[in-house]
N, C-alpha and C positions, 0 to 999 in steps of 0.2 A: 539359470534363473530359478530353477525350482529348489536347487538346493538353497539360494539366497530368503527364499520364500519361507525352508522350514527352518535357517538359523534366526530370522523374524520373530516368528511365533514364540522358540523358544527365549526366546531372548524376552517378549511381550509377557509370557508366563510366568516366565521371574522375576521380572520386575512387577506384576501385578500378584504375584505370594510375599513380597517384601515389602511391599503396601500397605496389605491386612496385614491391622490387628491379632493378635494372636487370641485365641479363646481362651480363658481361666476356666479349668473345673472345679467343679461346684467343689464346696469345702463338705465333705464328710461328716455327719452327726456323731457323735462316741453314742455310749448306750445309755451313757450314767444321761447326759442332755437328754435325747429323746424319753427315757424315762419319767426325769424330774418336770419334762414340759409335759407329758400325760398328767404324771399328777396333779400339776397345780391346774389344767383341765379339769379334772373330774371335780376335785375339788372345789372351784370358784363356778362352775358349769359355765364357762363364758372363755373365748380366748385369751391368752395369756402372750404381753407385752414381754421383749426382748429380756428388759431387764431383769421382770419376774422369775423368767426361764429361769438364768447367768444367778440368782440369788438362792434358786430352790436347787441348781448345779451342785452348787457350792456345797449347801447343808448334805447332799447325799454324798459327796465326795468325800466330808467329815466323818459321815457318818463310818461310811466303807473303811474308810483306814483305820478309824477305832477298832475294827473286829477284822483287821487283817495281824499280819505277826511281827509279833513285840519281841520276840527273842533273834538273833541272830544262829544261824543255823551253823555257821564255820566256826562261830566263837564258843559254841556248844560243843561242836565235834574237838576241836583243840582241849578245850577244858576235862573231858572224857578221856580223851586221848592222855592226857598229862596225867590222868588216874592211872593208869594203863589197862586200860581194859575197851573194849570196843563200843560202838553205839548201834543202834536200830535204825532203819529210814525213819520209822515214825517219831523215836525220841520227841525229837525237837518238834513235832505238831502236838505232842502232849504235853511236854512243858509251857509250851506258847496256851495251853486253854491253862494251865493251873496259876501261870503269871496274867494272863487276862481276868480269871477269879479272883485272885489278889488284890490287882487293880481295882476290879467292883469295888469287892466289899472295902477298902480303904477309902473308894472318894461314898460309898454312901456311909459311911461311919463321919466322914469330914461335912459332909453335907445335913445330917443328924446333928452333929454338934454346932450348927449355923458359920460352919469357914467353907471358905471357898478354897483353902488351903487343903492340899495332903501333905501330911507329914511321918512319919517315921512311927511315927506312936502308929498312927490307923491301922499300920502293918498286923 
């Protein structure tokens, strides 16, 4: 009888964990969201709606990738390579700031002469 007693229970525990719901954990903030939602705090000094968040996300998401690298670091090493001569680890972080200088001053030369365009002249 007592054995019939604890195949009960267990039997009762498992069908009452197959019942419940399962819990979802919470979703994770990135740093760029928690950040852009501080801003637009401080900045409107009042709190700040979902969507405002998701829109000030975005612009710093933009932002960051414009000043991350523009060069490919393998298609750098290959192209060295074909010189025959070898490369630096840092090469390619220093080509990536003189091609990001590039970039500047070609869109403020395009935006100086009223286009929205870069073009090959800017160069």
């Amino acid at each position: 009888m007592a054995a019939a007693k604890k195949t009960a229970k267990k039997t009762a525990k498992k069908a009452a964990a197959k019942k419940a719901p399962a819990k979802k954990a919470p979703a994770k903030k990135t740093a760029a969201k928690k950040t852009a939602k501080k801003a637009a705090k401080k900045a409107s000094g009042k709190k700040t709606s979902k969507k405002t968040a998701k829109k000030s996300t975005r612009k710093t998401t933009a932002s960051a990738s414009s000043a991350g690298n523009v060069v490919v670091a393998s298609k750098v090493k290959d192209a060295v390579k074909n010189q025959d001569v070898r490369m630096s680890s840092d090469f390619p972080e220093a080509l990536n700031a003189e091609v990001q200088e590039l970039i500047d001053r070609a869109t403020q030369r395009a935006k100086d002469n009223n286009r929205g365009t870069v073009r090959p002249s800017d160069l």
